[in-house]
Structures are given as structure tokens and as C-alpha cells.
Backbone bond lengths (Angstrom), bond angles and torsions (degrees), N, CA, C in turn:
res aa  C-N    CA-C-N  psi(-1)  N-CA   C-N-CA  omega(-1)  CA-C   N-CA-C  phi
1 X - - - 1.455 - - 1.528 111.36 -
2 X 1.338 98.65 -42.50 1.856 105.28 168.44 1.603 125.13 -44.07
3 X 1.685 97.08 -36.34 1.080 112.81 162.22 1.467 149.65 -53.61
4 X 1.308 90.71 -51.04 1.517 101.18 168.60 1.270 120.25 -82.10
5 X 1.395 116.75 -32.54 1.397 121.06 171.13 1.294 117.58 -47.88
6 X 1.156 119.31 -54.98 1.634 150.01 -173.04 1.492 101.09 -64.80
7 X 1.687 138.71 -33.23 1.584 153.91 164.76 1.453 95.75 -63.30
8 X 1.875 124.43 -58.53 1.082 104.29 -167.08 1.220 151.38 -56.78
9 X 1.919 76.22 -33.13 1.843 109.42 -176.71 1.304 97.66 -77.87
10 X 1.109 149.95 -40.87 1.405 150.19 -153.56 1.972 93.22 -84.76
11 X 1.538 119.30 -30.66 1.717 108.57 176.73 1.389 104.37 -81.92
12 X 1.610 118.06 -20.95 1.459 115.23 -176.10 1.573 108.58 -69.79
13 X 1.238 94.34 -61.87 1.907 88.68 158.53 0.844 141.12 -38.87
14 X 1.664 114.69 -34.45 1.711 105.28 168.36 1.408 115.22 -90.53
15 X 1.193 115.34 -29.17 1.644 106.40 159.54 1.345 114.55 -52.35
16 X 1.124 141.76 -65.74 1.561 140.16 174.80 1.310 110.82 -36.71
17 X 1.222 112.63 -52.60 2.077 122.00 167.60 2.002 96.12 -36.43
18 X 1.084 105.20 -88.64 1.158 127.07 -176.97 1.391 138.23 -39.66
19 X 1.456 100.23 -21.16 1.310 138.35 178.40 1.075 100.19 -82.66
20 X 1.589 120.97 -52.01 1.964 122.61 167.20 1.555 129.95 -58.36
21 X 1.138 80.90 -59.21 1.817 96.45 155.21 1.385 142.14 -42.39
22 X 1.429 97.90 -16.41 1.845 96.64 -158.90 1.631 82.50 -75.90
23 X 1.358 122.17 -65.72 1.514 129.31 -127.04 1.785 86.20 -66.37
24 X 1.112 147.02 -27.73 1.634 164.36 -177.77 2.400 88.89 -60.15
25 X 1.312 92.94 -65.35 0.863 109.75 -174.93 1.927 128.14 -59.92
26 X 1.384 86.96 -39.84 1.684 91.86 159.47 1.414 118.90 -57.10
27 X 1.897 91.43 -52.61 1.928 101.45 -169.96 1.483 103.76 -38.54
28 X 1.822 112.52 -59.71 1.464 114.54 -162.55 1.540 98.23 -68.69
29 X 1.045 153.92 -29.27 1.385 131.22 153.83 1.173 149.71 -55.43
30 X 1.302 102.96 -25.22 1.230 118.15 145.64 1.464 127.92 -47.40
31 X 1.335 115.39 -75.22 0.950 125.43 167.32 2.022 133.16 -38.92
32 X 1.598 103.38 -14.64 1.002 111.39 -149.00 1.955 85.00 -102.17
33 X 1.347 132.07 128.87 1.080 116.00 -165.43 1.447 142.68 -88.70
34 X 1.272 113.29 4.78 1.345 128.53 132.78 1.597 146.42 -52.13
35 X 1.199 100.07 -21.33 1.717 124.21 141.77 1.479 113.36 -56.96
36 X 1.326 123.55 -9.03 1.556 129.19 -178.35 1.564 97.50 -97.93
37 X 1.020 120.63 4.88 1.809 112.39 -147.21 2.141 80.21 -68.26
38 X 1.049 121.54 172.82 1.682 140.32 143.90 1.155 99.96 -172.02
39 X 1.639 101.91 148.74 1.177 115.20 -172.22 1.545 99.41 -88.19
40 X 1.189 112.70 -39.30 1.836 101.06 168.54 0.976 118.05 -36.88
41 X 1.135 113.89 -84.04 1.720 133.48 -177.70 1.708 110.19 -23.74
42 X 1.642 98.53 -39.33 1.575 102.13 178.03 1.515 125.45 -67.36
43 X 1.485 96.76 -37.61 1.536 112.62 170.32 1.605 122.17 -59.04
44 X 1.329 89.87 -55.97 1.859 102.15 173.38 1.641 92.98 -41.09
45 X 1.316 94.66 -77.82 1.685 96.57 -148.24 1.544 123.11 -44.12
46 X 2.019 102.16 -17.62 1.018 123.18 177.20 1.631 124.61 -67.18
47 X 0.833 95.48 -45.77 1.439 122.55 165.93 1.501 117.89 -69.47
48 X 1.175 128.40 -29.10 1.354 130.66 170.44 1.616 112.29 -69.95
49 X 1.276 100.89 -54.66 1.697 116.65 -178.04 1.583 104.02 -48.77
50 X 1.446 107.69 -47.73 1.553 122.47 -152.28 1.458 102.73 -75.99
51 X 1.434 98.70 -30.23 1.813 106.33 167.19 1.353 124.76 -65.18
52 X 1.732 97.60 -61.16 1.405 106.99 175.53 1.800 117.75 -55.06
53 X 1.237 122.77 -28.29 1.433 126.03 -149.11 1.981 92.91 -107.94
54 X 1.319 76.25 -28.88 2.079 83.46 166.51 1.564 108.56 43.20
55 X 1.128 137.00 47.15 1.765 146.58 -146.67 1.903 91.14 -75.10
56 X 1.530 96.46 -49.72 1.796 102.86 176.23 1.033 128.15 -32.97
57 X 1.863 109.28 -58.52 1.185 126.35 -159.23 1.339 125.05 -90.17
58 X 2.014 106.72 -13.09 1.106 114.98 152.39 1.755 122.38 -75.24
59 X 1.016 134.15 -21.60 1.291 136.10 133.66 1.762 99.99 38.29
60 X 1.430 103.03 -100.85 2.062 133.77 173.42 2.052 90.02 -18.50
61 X 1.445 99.74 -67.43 1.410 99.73 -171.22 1.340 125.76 -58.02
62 X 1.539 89.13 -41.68 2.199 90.25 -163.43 1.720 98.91 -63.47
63 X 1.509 111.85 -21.54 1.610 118.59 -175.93 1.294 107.93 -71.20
64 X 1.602 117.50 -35.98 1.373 99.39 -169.87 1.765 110.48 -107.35
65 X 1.470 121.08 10.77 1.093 142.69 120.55 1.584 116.71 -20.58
66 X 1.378 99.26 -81.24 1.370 120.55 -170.64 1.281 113.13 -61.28
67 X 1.144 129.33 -35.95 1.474 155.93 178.41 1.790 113.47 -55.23
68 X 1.835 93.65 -42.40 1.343 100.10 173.15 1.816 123.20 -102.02
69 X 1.247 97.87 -22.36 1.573 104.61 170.65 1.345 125.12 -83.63
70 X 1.440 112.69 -30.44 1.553 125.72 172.43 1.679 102.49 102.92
71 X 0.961 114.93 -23.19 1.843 115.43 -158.47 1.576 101.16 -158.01
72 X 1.069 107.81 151.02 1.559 134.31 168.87 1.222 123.56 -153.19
73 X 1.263 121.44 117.90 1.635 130.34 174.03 1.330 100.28 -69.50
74 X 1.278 125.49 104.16 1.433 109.77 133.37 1.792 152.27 -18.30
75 X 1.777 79.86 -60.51 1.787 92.67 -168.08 1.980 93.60 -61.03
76 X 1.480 101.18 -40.80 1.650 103.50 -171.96 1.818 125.97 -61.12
77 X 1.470 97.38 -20.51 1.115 109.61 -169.89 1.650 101.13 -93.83
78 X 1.216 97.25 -33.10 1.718 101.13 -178.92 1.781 109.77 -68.43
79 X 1.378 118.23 -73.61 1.440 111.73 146.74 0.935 144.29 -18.03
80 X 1.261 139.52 -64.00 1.276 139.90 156.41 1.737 124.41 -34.84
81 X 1.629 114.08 -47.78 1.404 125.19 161.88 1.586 98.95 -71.99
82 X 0.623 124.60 14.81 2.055 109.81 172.73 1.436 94.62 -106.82
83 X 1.554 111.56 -60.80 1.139 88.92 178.87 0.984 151.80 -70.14
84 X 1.785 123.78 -4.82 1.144 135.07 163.08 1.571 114.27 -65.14
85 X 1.099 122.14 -30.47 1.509 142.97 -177.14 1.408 109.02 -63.07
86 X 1.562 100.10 -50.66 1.714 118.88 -179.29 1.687 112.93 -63.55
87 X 1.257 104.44 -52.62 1.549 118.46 171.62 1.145 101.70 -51.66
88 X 1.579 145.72 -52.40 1.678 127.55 -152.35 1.947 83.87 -93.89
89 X 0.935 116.99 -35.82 1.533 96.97 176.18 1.036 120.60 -88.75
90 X 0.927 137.44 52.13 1.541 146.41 162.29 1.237 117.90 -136.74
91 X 2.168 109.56 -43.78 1.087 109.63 -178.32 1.383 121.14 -105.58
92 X 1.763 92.36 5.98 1.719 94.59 -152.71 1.510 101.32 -61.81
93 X 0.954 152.41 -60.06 1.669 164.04 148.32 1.379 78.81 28.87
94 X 1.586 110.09 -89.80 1.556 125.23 -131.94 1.664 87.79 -87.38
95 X 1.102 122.61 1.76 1.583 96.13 154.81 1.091 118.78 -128.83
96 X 1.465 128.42 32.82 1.603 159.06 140.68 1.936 87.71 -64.29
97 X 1.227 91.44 -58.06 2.225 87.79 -153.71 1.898 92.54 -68.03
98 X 1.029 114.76 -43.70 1.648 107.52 176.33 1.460 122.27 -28.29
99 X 1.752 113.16 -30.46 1.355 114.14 171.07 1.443 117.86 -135.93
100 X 1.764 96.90 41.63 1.201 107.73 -178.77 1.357 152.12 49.74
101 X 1.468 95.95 19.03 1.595 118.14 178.08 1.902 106.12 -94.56
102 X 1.569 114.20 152.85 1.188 112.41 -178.51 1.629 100.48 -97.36
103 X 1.373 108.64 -162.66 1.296 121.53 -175.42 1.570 95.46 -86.35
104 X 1.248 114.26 -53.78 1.479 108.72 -164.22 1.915 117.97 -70.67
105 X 1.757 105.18 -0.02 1.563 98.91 -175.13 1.534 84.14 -92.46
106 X 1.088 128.84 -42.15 1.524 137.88 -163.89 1.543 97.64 -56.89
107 X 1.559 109.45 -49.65 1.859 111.36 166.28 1.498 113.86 -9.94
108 X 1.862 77.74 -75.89 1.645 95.15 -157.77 1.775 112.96 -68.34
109 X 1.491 125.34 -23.44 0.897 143.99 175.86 1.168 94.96 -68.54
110 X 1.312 148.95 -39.96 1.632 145.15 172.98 1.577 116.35 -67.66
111 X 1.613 92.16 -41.49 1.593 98.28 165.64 1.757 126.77 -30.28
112 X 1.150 89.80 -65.57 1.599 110.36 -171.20 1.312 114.03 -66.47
113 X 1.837 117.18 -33.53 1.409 124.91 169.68 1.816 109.18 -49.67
114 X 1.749 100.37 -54.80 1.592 127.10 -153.54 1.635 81.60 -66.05
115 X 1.356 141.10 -32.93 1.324 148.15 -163.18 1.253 110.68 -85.31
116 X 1.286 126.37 -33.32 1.512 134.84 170.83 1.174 115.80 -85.34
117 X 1.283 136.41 9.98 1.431 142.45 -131.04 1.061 78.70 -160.71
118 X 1.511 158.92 -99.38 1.458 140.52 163.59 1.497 125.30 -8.14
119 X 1.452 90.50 -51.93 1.997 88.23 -177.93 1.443 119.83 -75.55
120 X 1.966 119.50 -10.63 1.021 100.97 164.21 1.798 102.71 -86.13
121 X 0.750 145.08 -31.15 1.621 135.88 -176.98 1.696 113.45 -58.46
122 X 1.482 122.99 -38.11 0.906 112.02 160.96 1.629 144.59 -61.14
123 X 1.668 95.74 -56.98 1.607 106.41 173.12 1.570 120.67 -92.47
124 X 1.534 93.14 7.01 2.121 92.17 173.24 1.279 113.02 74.75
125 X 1.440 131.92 -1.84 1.481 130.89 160.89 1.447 114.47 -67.11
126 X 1.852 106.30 163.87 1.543 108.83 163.76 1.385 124.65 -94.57
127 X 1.006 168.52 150.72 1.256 160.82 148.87 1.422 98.34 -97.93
128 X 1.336 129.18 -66.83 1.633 141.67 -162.89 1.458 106.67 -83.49
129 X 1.158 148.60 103.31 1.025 147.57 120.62 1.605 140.11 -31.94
130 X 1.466 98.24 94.98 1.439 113.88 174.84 1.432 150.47 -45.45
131 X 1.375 116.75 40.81 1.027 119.33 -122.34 1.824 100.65 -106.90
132 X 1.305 121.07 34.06 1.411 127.74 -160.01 1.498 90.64 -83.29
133 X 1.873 109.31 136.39 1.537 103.82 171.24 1.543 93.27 -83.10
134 X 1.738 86.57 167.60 1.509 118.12 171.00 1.699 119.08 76.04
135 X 1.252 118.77 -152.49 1.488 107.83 179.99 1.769 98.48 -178.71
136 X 1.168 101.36 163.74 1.447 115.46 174.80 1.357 133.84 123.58
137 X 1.332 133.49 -153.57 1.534 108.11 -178.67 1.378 121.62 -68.99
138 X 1.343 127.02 -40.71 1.589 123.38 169.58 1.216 146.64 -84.84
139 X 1.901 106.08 -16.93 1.396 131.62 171.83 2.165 100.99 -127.75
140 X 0.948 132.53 102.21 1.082 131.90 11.56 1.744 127.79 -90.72
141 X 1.366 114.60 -15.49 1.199 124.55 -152.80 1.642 102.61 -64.29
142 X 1.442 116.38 -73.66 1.583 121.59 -179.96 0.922 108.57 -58.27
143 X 1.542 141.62 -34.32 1.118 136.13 178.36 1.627 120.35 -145.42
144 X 1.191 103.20 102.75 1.158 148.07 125.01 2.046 114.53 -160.04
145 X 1.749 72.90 -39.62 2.021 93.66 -157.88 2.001 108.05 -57.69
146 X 1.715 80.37 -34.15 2.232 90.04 -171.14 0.897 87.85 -70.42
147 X 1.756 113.29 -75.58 1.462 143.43 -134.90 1.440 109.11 -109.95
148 X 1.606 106.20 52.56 1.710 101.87 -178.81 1.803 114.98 -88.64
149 X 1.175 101.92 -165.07 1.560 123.32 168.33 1.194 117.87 -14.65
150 X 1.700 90.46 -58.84 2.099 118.09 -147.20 1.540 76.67 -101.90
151 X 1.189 161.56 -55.36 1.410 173.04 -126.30 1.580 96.10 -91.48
152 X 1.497 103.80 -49.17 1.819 93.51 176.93 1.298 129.62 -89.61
153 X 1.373 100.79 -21.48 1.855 122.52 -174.74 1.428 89.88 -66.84
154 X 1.524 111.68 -51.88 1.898 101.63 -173.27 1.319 114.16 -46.35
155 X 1.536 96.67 -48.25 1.718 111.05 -168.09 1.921 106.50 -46.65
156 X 1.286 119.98 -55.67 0.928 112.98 153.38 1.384 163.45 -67.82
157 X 1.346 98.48 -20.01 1.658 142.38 167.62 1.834 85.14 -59.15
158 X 1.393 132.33 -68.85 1.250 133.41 -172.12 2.003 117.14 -62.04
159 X 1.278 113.59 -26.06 1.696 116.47 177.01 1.665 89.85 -79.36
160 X 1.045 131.76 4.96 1.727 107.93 151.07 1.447 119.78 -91.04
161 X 1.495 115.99 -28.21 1.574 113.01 175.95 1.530 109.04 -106.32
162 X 1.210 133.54 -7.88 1.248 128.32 176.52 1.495 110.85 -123.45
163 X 1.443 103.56 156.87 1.467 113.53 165.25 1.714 116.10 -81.61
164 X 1.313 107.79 152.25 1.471 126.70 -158.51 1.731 101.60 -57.80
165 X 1.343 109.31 -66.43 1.470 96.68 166.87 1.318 149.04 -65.76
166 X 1.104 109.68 6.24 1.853 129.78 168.81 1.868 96.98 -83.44
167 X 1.189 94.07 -51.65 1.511 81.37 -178.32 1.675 131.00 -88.95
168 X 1.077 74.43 -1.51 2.089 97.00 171.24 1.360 94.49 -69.62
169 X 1.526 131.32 -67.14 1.458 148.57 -142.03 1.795 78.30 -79.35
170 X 1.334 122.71 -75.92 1.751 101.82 -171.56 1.262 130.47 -72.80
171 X 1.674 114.85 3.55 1.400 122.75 140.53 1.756 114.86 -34.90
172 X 1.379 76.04 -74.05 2.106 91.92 -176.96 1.071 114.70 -47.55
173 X 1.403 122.72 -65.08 1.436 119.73 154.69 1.624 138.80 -3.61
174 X 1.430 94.64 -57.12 1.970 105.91 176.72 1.432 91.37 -94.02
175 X 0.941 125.35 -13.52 1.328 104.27 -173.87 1.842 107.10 -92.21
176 X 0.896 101.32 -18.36 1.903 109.33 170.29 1.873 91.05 -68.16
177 X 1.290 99.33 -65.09 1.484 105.34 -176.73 1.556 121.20 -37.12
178 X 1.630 101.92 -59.41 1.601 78.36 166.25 1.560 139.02 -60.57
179 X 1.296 82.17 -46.87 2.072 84.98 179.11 1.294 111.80 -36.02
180 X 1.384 121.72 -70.69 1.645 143.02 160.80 2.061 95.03 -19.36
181 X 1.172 118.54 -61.35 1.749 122.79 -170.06 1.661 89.91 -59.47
182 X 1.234 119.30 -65.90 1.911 120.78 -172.72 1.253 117.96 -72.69
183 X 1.549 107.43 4.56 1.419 92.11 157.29 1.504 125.93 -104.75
184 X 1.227 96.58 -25.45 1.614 104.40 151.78 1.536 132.69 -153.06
185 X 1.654 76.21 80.14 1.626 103.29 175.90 1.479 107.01 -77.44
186 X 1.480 131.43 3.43 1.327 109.61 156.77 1.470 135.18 -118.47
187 X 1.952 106.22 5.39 1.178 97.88 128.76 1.060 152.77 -68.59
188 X 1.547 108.15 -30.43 1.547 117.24 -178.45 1.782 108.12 -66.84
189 X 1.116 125.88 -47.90 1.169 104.72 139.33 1.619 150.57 -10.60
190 X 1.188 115.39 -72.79 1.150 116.55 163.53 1.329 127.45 -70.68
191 X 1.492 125.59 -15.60 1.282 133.05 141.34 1.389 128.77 -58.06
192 X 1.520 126.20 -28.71 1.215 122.90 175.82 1.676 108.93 -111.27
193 X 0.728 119.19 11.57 1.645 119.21 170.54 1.666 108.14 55.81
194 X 1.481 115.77 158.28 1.025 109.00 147.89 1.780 144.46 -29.77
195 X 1.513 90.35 -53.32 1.637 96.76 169.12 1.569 127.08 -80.99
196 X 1.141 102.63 -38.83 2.106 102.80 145.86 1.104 123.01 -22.89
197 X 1.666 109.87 -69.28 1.361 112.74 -164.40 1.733 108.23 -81.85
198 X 1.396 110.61 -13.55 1.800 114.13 161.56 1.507 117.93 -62.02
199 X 1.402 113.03 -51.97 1.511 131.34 -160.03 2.204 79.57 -70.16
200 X 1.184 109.97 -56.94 1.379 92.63 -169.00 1.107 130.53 -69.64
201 X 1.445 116.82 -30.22 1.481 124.51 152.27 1.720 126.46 -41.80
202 X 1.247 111.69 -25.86 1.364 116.33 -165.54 1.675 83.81 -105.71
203 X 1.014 150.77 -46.38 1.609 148.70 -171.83 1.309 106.21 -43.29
204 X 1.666 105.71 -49.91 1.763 113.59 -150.26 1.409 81.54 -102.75
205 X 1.255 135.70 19.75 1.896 122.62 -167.81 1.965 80.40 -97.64
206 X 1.549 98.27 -37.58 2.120 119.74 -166.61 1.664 73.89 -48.38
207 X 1.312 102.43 -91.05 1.338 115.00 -158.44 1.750 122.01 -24.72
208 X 1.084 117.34 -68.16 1.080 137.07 158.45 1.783 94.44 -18.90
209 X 1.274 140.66 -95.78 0.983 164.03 132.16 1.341 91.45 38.45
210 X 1.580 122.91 -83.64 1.561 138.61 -139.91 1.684 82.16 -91.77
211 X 1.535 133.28 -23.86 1.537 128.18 -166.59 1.546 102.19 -78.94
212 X 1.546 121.05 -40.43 1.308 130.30 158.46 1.328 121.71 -37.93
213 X 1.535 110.31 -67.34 1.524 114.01 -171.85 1.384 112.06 -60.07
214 X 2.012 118.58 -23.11 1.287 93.05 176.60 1.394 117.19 -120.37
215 X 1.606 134.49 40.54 1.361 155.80 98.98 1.550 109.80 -6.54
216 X 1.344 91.62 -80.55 1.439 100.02 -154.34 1.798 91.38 -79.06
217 X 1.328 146.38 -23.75 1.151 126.86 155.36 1.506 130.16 -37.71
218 X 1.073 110.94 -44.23 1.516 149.63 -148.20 1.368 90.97 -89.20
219 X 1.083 122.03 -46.63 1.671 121.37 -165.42 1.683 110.73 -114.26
220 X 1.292 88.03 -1.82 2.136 73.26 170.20 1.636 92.73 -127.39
221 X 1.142 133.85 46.71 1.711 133.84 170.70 1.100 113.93 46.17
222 X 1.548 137.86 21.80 1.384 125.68 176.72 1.578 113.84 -92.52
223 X 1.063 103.22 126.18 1.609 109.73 165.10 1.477 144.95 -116.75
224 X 1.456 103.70 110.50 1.203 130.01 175.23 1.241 126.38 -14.34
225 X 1.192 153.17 113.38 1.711 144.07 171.42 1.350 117.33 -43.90
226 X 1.334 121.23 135.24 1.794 124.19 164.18 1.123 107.90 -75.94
């Protein structure tokens, strides 16, 4: 009986220990940033990138790219756009504050890009002019075509509604995706036909579209009617 008594008191104690501890213990988990993980958040962001970065729909180009250079590295082209990607999310903040802009004006300023950037995919107009010299795996492909304008504004446009590692993880994500698209961007092609690669261009042009309108909702306090 000494026994058990002596077991009980000794679990009551560590519950009471533990019992003090937890709320200490939440904080640092909280704090710790894998406690941020959601799988939503991962999807969204996934889906945002995959819109904005449109890897498919450049397809037409990387071919006639390819057509004129003879060759394209993948691994180089994929890399090279990560790390530009990696740099504005990590550093984009502190070189947002260098000219005194926050994250959330830069939002809405992405808004309107992410909005023009839909409306050419939908109605087949230009707004942006392409005008990068030269060509090949890193100029134009990694950069402009991966890692453009609308490609970085999202990147940041997204560290106002998401946490850093949700969008790290569907960074990686498109970025597997492209490599996988440039390495055989001319089957996928011939798997998606001309009208494939239309019907999908015009889907993610919607998206794009409705991801804008609710950016810039989101970041200037206006609210919508139920």
C-alpha cells in the first residue's frame, strides 16, 4: 500500500511540475516555426506561385528559346530562380524598409501587377513588354520567364498573409515542378496540345484575377457585403 501511495504522489508531482510548465512550453512552440506548418496555407500559396510563375504556359517560349540556343540546363535554370526567390523572401522586408515601404503597401502594389498579369492570360493582350536582351538558360529563362516581376511581387505580396515556411515548402514545390516542366517541356507539350495549354492558360489567368482582388481587399481594410 506504501507502494502505491508513494507511485501516486510521485505522478501527482509530475503532473503539477508539468501543469506549470506547459503554458512556458506552448509560448516556445509557438514561437518555434514549424508550429506555423498548415497544410492549407501550403496549398494556397502553392497554387498562387503555380499561377503566377505559369511554368506550363511558358511551354510555346522555352521551345522557341530552345529552338534558338540548342540546349538548356534545367538544374541551372531551376537554381538560379530559387535563388532569386530565396533572396526576396528572406530579404525582401529589409529592402522594402531601405525605401521605406512596408510589406502590406508592396501587397497592394503586387495586387494590381498579379491583376494585370491575369488580364493578359485571359483576354490575349500585352500590358508588360518583354524586353530582356539575349536568351538562354538564365537570361531569359530563370530570369525574367521563372523569376520575373509578377513572380517576386507575389513572393512578397504572400509574407503579408502567410507564414514564411508555408511558403518556403510551396516555393520548393514549383520549383521541383519546373525542373520536371524543362526537362520535358516537349513532351508535355505534345501531351497537352495546343488547346490544353490555352484552356490552362485562361483557368490560372481566372485565378490570378480573383488572387488580386483579394490581396488588395485584405490589405487596405475594405469589406465586402454578405
Amino acid at each position: 500500500m506504501l507502494v502505491v501511495a508513494d507511485c501516486r504522489l510521485q505522478i501527482a508531482d509530475c503532473c503539477f511540475i508539468a501543469y506549470c510548465l506547459l503554458p512556458d512550453k506552448v509560448l516556445l512552440l509557438q514561437k518555434f516555426p514549424l508550429m506555423q506548418l498548415s497544410l492549407l496555407d501550403i496549398v494556397a500559396c502553392f497554387m498562387v506561385l503555380f499561377a503566377i510563375i505559369d511554368i506550363p504556359g511558358s511551354i510555346p517560349i522555352i521551345l522557341n528559346i530552345k529552338s534558338k540556343t540548342g540546349n538548356i540546363h534545367p538544374w541551372r535554370a531551376t537554381l538560379v530562380s530559387l535563388s532569386i526567390f530565396l533572396a526576396f523572401l528572406v530579404f525582401g522586408e529589409k529592402l522594402l524598409g531601405i525605401f521605406g515601404i512596408d510589406v502590406g503597401s508592396f501587397a497592394i502594389a503586387g495586387a494590381f501587377i498579379i491583376f494585370l498579369l491575369g488580364m493578359e492570360m485571359v483576354l490575349g493582350v500585352e500590358f508588360f513588354k518583354h524586353d530582356s536582351p539575349g536568351g538562354g538558360t538564365i537570361v531569359p529563362i530563370a530570369f525574367p520567364l521563372i523569376a520575373g516581376a509578377g513572380s517576386i511581387t507575389t513572393i512578397l505580396s504572400l509574407r503579408a498573409e502567410y507564414a514564411t515556411i508555408n511558403i518556403l515548402i510551396a516555393l520548393l514545390l514549383n520549383m521541383v515542378i519546373v525542373y520536371i516542366v524543362l526537362r520535358l517541356t516537349s513532351r508535355i507539350e505534345r501531351l497537352l496540345g495546343p488547346t490544353g495549354l490555352h484552356i490552362l492558360k485562361k483557368f490560372f489567368g481566372i485565378i490570378l484575377i480573383a488572387i488580386a482582388i483579394r490581396l488588395f481587399i485584405n490589405n487596405t481594410g475594405i469589406t465586402l457585403p454578405q
